[in-house]
N, C-alpha and C positions, 0 to 999 in steps of 0.2 A: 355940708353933710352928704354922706352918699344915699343917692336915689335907690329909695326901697323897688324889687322888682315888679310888684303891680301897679305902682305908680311909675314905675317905668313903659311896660305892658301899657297902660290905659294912656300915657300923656303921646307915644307916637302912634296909637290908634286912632287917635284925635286930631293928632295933625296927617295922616292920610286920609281918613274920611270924606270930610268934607271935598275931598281936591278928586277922591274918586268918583262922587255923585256926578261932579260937575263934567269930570272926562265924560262918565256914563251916557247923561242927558246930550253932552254935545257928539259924543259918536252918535247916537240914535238919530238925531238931528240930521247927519252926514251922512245916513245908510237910508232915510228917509226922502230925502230931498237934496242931491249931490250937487250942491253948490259951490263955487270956491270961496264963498262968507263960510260956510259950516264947515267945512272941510279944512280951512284956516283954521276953523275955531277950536274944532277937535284936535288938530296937530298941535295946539299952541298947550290946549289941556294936557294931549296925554306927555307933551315934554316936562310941563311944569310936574305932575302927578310923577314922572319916573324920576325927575330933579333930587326930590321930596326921597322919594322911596331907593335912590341911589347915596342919601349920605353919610359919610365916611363916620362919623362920628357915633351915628343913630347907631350903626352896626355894630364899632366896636364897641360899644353900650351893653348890645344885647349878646355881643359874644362873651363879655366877660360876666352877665350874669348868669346865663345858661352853661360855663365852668365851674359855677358856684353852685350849694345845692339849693334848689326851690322845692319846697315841700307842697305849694298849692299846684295841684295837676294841669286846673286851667290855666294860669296864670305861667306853668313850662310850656304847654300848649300855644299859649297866644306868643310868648318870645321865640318859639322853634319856625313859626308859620311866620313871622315879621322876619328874623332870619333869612329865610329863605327865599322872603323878596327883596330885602335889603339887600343880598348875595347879586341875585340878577338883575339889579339895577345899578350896580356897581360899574363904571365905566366912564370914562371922558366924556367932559361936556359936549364937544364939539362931533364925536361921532355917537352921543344920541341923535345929538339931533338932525345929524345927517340918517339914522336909521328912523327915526319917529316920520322925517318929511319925507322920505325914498317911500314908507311904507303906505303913509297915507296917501301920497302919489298913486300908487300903485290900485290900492284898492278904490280909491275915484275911479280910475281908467276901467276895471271892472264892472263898477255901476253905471259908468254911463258909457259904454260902450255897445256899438251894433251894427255887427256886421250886416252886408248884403247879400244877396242871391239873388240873381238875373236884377239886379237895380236895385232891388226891395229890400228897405231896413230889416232885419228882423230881432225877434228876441229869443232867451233860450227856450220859452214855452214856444216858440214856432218851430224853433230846430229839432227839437224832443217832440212834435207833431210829427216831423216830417220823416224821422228816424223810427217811429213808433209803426205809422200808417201807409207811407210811401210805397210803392212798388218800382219806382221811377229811379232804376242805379242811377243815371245823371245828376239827379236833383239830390238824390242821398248821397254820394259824394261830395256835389255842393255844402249837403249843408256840414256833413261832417267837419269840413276844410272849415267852414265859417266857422265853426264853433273851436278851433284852433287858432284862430287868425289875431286873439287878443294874447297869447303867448309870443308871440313874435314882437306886438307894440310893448310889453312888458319885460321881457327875457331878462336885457340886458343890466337892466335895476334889480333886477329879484337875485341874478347873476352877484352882483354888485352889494345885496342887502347879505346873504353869503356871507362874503370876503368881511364888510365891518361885523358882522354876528360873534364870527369866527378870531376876527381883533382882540375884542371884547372879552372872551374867554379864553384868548392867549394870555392876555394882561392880568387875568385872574389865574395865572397857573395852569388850564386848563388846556386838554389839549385841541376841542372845538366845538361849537355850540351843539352840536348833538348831543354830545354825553353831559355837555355842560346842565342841559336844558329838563335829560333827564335826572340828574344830580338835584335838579330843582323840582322836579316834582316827586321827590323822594321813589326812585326808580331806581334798579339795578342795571345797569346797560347788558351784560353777561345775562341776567335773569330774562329780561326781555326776550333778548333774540333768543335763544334757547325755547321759550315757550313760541316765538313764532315759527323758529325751524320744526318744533314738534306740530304745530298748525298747518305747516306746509308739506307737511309728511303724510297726516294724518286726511286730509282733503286731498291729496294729489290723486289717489285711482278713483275717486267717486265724482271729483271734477271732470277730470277727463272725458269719462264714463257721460257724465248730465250733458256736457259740451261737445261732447262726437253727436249726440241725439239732437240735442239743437242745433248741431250743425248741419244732420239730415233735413230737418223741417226748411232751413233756410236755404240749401241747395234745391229741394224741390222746388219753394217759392218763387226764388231768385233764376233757377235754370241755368247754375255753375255751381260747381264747385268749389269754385277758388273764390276765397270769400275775403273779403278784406273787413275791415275797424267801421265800417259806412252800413254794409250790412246787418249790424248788429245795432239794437234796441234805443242806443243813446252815446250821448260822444264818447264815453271815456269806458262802456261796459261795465258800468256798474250797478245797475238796474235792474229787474227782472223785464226779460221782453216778452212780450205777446205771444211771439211763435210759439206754438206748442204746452202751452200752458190757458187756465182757466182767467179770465181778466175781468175784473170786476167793472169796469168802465160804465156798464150801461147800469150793474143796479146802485149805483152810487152817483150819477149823473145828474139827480135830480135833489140830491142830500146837499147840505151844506157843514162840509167839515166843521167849520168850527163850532158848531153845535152838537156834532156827533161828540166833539173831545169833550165838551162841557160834559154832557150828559156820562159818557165812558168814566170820571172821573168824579162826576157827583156820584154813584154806586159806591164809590170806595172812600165816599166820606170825604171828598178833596175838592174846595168848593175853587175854581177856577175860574169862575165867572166874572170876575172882577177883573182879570188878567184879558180876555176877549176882547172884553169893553176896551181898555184900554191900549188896542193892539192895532198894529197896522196889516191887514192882512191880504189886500188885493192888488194887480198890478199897475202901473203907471208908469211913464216914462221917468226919467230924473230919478229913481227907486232901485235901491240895489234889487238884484233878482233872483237871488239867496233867499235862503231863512235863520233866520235863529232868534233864539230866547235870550232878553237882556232882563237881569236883574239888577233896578238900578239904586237903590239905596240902599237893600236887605231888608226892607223894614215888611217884607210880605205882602206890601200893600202898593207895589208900583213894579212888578213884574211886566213883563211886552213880549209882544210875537212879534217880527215881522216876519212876511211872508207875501206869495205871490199864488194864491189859489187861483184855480180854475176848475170846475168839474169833472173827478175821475179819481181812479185808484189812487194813483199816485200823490196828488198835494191834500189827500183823504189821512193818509198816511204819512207825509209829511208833517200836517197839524198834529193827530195824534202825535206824532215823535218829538216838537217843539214843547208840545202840550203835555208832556211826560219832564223835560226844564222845567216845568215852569211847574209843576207839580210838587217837584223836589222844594222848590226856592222857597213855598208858601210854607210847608210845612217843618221847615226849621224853625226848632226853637226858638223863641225870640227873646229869650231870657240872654242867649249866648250872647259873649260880648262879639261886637261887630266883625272884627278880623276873622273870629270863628265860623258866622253866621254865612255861612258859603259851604258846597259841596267840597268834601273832604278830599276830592279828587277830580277833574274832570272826567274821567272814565268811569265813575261812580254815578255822575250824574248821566251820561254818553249812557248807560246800562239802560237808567228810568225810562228813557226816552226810546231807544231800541225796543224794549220791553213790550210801551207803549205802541210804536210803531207797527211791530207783528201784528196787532189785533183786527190790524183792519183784512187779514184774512184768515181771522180766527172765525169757527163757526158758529160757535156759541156769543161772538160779539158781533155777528151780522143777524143774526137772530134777534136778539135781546138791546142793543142800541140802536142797530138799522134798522130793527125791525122786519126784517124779511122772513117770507113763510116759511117754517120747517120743513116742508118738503125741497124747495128750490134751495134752501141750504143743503141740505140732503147729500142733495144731485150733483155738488161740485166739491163734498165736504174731502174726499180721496186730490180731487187737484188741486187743493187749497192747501191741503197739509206737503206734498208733494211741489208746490209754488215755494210757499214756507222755507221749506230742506233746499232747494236749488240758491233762492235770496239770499239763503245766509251764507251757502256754498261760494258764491259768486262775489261776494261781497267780501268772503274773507280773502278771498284771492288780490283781488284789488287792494283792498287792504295792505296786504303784502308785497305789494307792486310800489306804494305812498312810502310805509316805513323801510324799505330795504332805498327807495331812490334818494329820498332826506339826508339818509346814515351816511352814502357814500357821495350827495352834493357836497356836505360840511364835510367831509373826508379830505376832497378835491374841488374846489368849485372852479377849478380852471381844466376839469378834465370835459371831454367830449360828453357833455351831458342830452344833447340828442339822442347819440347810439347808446347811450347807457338806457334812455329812459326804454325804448326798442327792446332790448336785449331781457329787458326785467318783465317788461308786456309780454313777450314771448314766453319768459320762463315762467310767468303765471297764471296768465291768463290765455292762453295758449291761442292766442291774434296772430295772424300777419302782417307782418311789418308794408306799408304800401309801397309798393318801386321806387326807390329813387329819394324817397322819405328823405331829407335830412331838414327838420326844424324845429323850432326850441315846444315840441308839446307837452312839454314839461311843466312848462311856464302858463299853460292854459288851466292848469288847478289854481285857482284863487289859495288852497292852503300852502302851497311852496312858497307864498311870499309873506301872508296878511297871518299865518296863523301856523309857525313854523313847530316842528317834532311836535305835532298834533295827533296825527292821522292812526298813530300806534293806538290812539285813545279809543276810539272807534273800535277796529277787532279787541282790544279789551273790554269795554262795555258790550258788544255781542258776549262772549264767554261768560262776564256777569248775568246779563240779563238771561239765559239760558238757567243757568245757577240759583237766580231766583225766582225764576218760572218754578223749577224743580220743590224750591223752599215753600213755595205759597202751595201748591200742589198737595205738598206732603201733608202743609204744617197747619195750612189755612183750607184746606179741602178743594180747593180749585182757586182760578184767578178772577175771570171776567164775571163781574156782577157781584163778587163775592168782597160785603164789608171787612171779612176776616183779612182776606189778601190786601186790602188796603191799610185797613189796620197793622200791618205786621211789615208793610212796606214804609208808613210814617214812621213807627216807633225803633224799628232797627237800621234803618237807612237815611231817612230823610231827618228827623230831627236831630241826631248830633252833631249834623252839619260838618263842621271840620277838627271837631274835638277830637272824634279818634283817627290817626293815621291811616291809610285807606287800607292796608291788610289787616288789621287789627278790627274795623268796621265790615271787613266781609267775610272775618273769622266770627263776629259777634251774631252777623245778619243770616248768613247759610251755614256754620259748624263746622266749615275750614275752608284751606287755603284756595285762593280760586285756580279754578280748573276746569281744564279747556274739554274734559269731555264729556260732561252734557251738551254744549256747543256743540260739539262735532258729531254727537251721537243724532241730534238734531238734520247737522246739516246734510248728512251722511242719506239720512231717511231710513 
């Protein structure tokens, strides 16, 4: 008898499930404590979990029902999204799992890596110290070198994960894992770039403009002119730096993030407390030194932070931004069937999180969570909104440094990816390349290996989040503190989870299509 399509739908729901909880728990395990037992054990998961989600059979299953008509909407919904990973897990056994163990390789050597300086281990909250506060060109040179130094132990695998990605998606017709990748997260490659050459059109003279003035701050500081990549606020410039801007460091010093996020997020009715508790949030050796939010069943009730706090703006704001994940994650429906029950996009969820993030130089959320006197909000409220407009400025630029170097690795990955990654720093972020420069710092972004045509997700959830700053503004009377804002943020964003396609979700949640300029009107100032 032929398999009716919800019993199609629900019986390989069932057989992913379980095998994705289990990757879930053993990657968490792997980013918590980089052992070669967990580290086994997560590559052994996520090969058996892609095994599953790669078979030939399941797929043509689900392609010949979804040419057929299905009248229940979820039930077309659950077989287009199993599609879709059915699609990119499609490929020879033997080079997954040369891509599953190259990858996990790779991100161990990230976590347990640490460079020196004059003999001394350090970690990246030392090198982001020493880039922040330094006056010492020698040492800020130092550290910036160190904090490159794990692209060179890594290059030639990441080089290498490339080339099989790019197999993988020859073998399916395709012509390489970039356009493949975005074909899988229902993306137009042509629409994309398009809105990012309109992003880099639109930010070019006000960047410039932000970054000729911090360039003057850092010339007087420093006592040259000629400034190089070590000068600036953090390895890769993507940060907001200190120079010349208001820095929250000392009235947040004494706060403890992740309370500020609880609290930011019980206002709008989004109980996250649950998620805290159960989160890894501070540093130690053996500890990846990243962050991010795992949700690891769907069931709302086993959401994680990790993270690597320390007192100051920065991992203040971090949490908030984790804590905006894991926001989304609780408040999906839970009716939805499991394949659903996930963000309908990662740049959807990438928005909540940005969203989140701003506020810790919002003035009415240092007021009202931090608690700080109106008047001393007051006093910095003009460089807060003006810090705001530079971050997002800076950020998208970088941004577009990540999605233009990915599009043309997979283009080429046997091209000169040094001088390319140079020539794109230059063209964006308008850096000096250092004398003599040739080496893989390409390869020092942990997403060019562990977390590939990602980075585009990012400046897209900046333009959302913008978008729906505007929405709650309009619609809900304001954001921070306001139940209404929160209310309007569960019910059109967070709980359909993955039932509506993500343009369809952000034509429902703001009233059309998204659009990059409020973002820009923002970063613009």
């Amino acid at each position: 008898m032929h398999e009716s399509h919800d019993h199609l739908a629900e019986r390989l729901q069932e057989e992913i499930q379980s095998l994705e909880i289990a990757f879930h728990e053993a990657y968490w395990d792997s980013q918590i404590e980089a052992t070669e037992a967990n580290e086994r054990r997560r590559s052994e998961m996520e090969l058996e979990l892609r095994r599953v989600k790669g078979d030939a059979e399941s797929l043509a299953a689900v392609e010949d029902a979804l040419a057929s008509d299905i009248h229940n909407a979820t039930v077309h919904r659950m077989l287009t999204v199993l599609r879709l990973s059915l699609t990119g897990n499609r490929m020879d056994e033997d080079r997954r799992a040369e891509i599953v163990s190259l990858s996990s390789a790779v991100e161990s050597e990230f976590a347990n890596h640490r460079p020196e300086i004059h003999g001394k281990r350090v970690t990246d909250n030392d090198i982001e110290v020493i880039l922040r506060t330094s006056d010492d060109h020698g040492l800020r040179q130092s550290a910036w070198e160190a904090s490159k130094e794990i692209g060179g132990v890594v290059a030639d695998r990441v080089r290498e994960l490339a080339r099989l990605r790019n197999q993988a998606a020859l073998d399916l017709g395709r012509s390489d894992h970039y356009s493949f990748a975005l074909e899988l997260q229902e993306m137009d490659e042509r629409w994309l770039f398009a809105l990012l050459d309109e992003v880099e059109r639109l930010t070019d003279e006000p960047f410039r403009r932000w970054k000729a003035s911090l360039d003057g701050e850092l010339t007087r500081r420093f006592g040259t002119s000629d400034l190089y990549p070590w000068h600036y606020a953090d390895p890769f410039f993507q940060q907001l730096p200190p120079d010349g801007r208001v820095s929250l460091d000392d009235e947040l010093a004494d706060s403890d993030p992740a309370e500020l996020a609880r609290r930011t997020f019980d206002v709008w009715g989004i109980d996250i407390s649950g998620v805290v508790e159960g989160s890894d949030l501070y540093p130690r050796e053996g500890k990846c030194q990243h962050a991010f939010c795992l949700d690891v069943d769907r069931s709302a009730k086993n959401v994680r932070i990790l993270a690597n706090i320390v007192p100051g703006e920065r991992w203040t704001e971090v949490m908030l931004h984790e804590s905006g994940h894991a926001a989304y994650d609780v408040s999906i429906d839970p009716d939805l069937p499991y394949v659903l029950r996930r963000a309908t996009h990662t740049f959807t969820t990438e928005a909540m999180a940005i969203l989140s993030g701003r506020l810790v130089r919002d003035p009415e959320w240092l007021r009202t969570v931090r608690g700080l006197p109106a008047s001393q909000v007051d006093a910095v409220a003009d460089g807060l909104a003006s810090a705001n407009s530079a971050q997002m400025l800076l950020f998208a630029r970088w941004a577009l440094v990540m999605a233009h170097f990915e599009r043309a690795m997979y283009a080429d990955p046997e091209s000169d990816l040094n001088s390319l990654w140079w020539e794109l720093v230059e063209r964006f972020q308008l850096l000096q390349r250092p004398p003599d420069r040739d080496a893989p710092d390409w390869a020092a972004k942990i997403h060019t290996a562990v977390a590939p045509v990602y980075y585009h997700n990012y400046l897209l959830g900046e333009i959302l989040a913008s978008q729906l700053e505007d929405t709650a503004r309009s619609q809900a009377g304001g954001l921070v503190g306001v139940p209404e804002a929160g209310a309007l943020l569960v019910d059109r964003v967070f709980r359909p989870g993955a039932l509506l396609r993500w343009d369809a979700l952000v034509e429902a949640a703001t009233g059309g299509a998204l659009d990059p300029r409020p973002f820009v009107a923002s970063a613009a100032g």
